[in-house]
N, C-alpha and C positions, 0 to 999 in steps of 0.2 A: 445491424448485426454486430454484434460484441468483440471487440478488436484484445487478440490474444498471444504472451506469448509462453515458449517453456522457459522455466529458470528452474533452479537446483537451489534447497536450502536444506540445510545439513545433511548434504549428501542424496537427500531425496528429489524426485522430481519434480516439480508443481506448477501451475500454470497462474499466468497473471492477467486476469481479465478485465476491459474497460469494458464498462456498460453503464448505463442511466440506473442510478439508485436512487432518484429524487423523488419518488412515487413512496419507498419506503421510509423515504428522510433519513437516508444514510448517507455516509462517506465511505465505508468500503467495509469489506468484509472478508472473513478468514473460514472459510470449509477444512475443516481435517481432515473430516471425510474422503471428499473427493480431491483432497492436497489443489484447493483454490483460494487466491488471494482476488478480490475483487475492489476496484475503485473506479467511484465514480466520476462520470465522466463529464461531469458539471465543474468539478473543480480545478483550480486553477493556481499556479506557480506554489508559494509556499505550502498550502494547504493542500495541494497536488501530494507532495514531498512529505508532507507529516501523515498523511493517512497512509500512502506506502511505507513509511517507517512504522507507524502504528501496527498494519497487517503483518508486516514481514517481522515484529517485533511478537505478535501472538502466535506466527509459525514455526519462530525458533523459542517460545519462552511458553510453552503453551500453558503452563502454571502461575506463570506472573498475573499478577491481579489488573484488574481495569486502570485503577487509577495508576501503579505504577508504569504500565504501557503504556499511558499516556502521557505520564509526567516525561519518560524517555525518550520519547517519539516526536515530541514537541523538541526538546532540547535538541536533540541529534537535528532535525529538520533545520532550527533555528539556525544553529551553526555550520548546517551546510550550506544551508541558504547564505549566509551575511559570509562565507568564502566563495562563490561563486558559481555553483555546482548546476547548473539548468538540466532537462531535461533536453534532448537534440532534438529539433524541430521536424526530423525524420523519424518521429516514433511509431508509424504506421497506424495512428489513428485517423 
């Protein structure tokens, strides 16, 4: 079962949901629809960290283009990562 929670991005509600996307060969994904960010759950430390930057980068930029979200997403991840930033090993997955 898909491990979820609420977060707010600009000002809206959205939910953030872990689940298996290795069937699709993805790494996460951004619903506007139903205001969901999705990653999967295969992933691990940095790459955990860039595709949440990546999703949360499509939910607040929804007109930015692919490669600039990505170019971003990586950057930002990079250097949160090489400052220290983990994810808390209580994250109810």
């Amino acid at each position: 079962m898909p491990k979820q929670r609420h977060i707010k991005i600009a000002g809206q509600p959205w939910q953030l949901v872990y689940r298996s996307l290795k069937r699709r060969h993805l790494c996460g994904l951004c619903d506007y629809n139903t205001r969901t960010i999705t990653v999967c759950t295969s992933l691990a430390d940095v790459d955990e960290l860039d595709t949440l930057c990546h999703e949360l980068l499509h939910a607040c930029q929804g007109f930015a283009s692919e490669d600039h979200v990505a170019e971003v997403a990586t950057t930002l991840a990079t250097v949160l990562w090489q400052l220290g930033y983990r994810k808390e090993a209580n994250d109810g997955r």
